[in-house]
Phi, psi and omega in degrees: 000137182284130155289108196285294186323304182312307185278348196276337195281296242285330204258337136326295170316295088040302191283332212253358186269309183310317189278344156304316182306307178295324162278012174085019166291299185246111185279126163035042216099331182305123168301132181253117185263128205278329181278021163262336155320305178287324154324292200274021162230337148097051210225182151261173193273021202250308169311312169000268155284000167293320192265064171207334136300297166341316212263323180286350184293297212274356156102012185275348159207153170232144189260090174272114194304133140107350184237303208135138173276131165278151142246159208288151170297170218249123184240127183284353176282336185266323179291337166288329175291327174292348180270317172269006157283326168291331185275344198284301177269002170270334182286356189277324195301291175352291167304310193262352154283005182251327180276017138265346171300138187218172184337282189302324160290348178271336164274021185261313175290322181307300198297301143020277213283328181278334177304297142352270191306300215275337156255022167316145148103015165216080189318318176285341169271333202281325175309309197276324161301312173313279176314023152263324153354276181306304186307315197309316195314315143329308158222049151273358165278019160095323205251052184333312177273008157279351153295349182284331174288321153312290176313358161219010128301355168221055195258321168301341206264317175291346182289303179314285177314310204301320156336317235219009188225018178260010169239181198294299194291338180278358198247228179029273186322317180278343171298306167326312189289332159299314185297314190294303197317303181303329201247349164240028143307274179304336180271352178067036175268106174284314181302328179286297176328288175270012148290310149349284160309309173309316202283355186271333172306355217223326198303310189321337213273003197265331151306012170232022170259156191095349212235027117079052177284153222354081187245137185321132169287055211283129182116355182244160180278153201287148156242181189268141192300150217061008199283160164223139176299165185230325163195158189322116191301167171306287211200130189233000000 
């Protein structure tokens, strides 16, 4: 029988490790020590290490036996498969969120959007309303749960935005960019729409030089690229 509790601590644990990593609390190589987790999260060391495999599943720390766990550098390759499955399926989400569109969705976007404005300048709120956006898009298009697919299909490509969207004038820009994609929603121009979407979808690649991705680790043991940990060090 699944101990229910037992996974629910694990996928906690597991959302908070994760979403440090994607917003950059915890960077690049930084060592994840398990018994400072557990320190700082009030856990035993069995969610931990439960949630920290997981997490070398989805490519977000690599587990080197017998040395230690990192979390992983930003991998550009993963971040170009994650851009293009997304642009694949939001520009789909799009057309078919217009040919179900009614009255109450569009003012679910109107409302969005004004939230959006009211958090320019607060980087950790305005990322989450942009994925609320994005989700909603989703699901007057009938198909909701593709967005849970999208969401693991861009967890490099959010590590890169989240970098690269913190400041006022970039949080302003994608907001510009949420309006036209809304107002050709709302006006029911599908062709206008996902051209809108692709070109916002896209905005990232102008915002990734500098940022030294799969750049040599020095100081870590070498693995083969795709490689995954299978379980968790002892100790880092």
């Amino acid at each position: 029988m699944v101990d229910r509790s037992r996974s629910r601590l694990t996928n906690q644990v597991f959302e908070k490790i994760r979403e440090d990593i994607v917003c950059g609390r915890l960077a690049p190589d930084a060592p994840l020590s398990e018994a400072d987790l557990c320190l700082e999260l009030e856990v035993s060391r069995t969610p931990v290490r439960e949630a920290l495999i997981k997490l070398a599943e989805e490519e977000l720390v690599v587990i080197y036996p017998h040395f230690g766990t990192f979390v992983a550098p930003i991998s550009l390759e993963a971040f170009k498969v994650g851009q293009y499955i997304r642009e694949k399926l939001e520009c789909a989400l799009v057309e078919d969120a217009i040919k179900r569109m009614d009255d109450d969705g569009r003012e679910r976007i109107r409302a969005n959007l004004r939230e959006q404005a009211a958090a320019v300048g607060n980087g950790d709120t305005f990322y989450q309303l942009d994925n609320v956006f994005h989700a909603l898009i989703a699901e007057l298009s009938g198909y909701a749960g593709a967005w849970n697919a999208i969401l693991r299909a861009k967890t490099q490509l959010d590590r890169i935005r989240y970098l690269t969207t913190q400041d006022s004038d970039r949080m302003t820009l994608a907001l510009n960019e949420h309006q036209m994609i809304a107002d050709a929603i709302i006006a029911g121009d599908a062709d206008t729409a996902v051209v809108h979407m692709r070109a916002h979808l896209r905005t990232v690649f102008g915002h990734i030089d500098g940022l030294g991705l799969d750049a040599p680790r020095p100081g870590l043991p070498s693995r083969k690229r795709g490689g995954r940990g299978k379980s968790a060090s002892s100790e880092t």
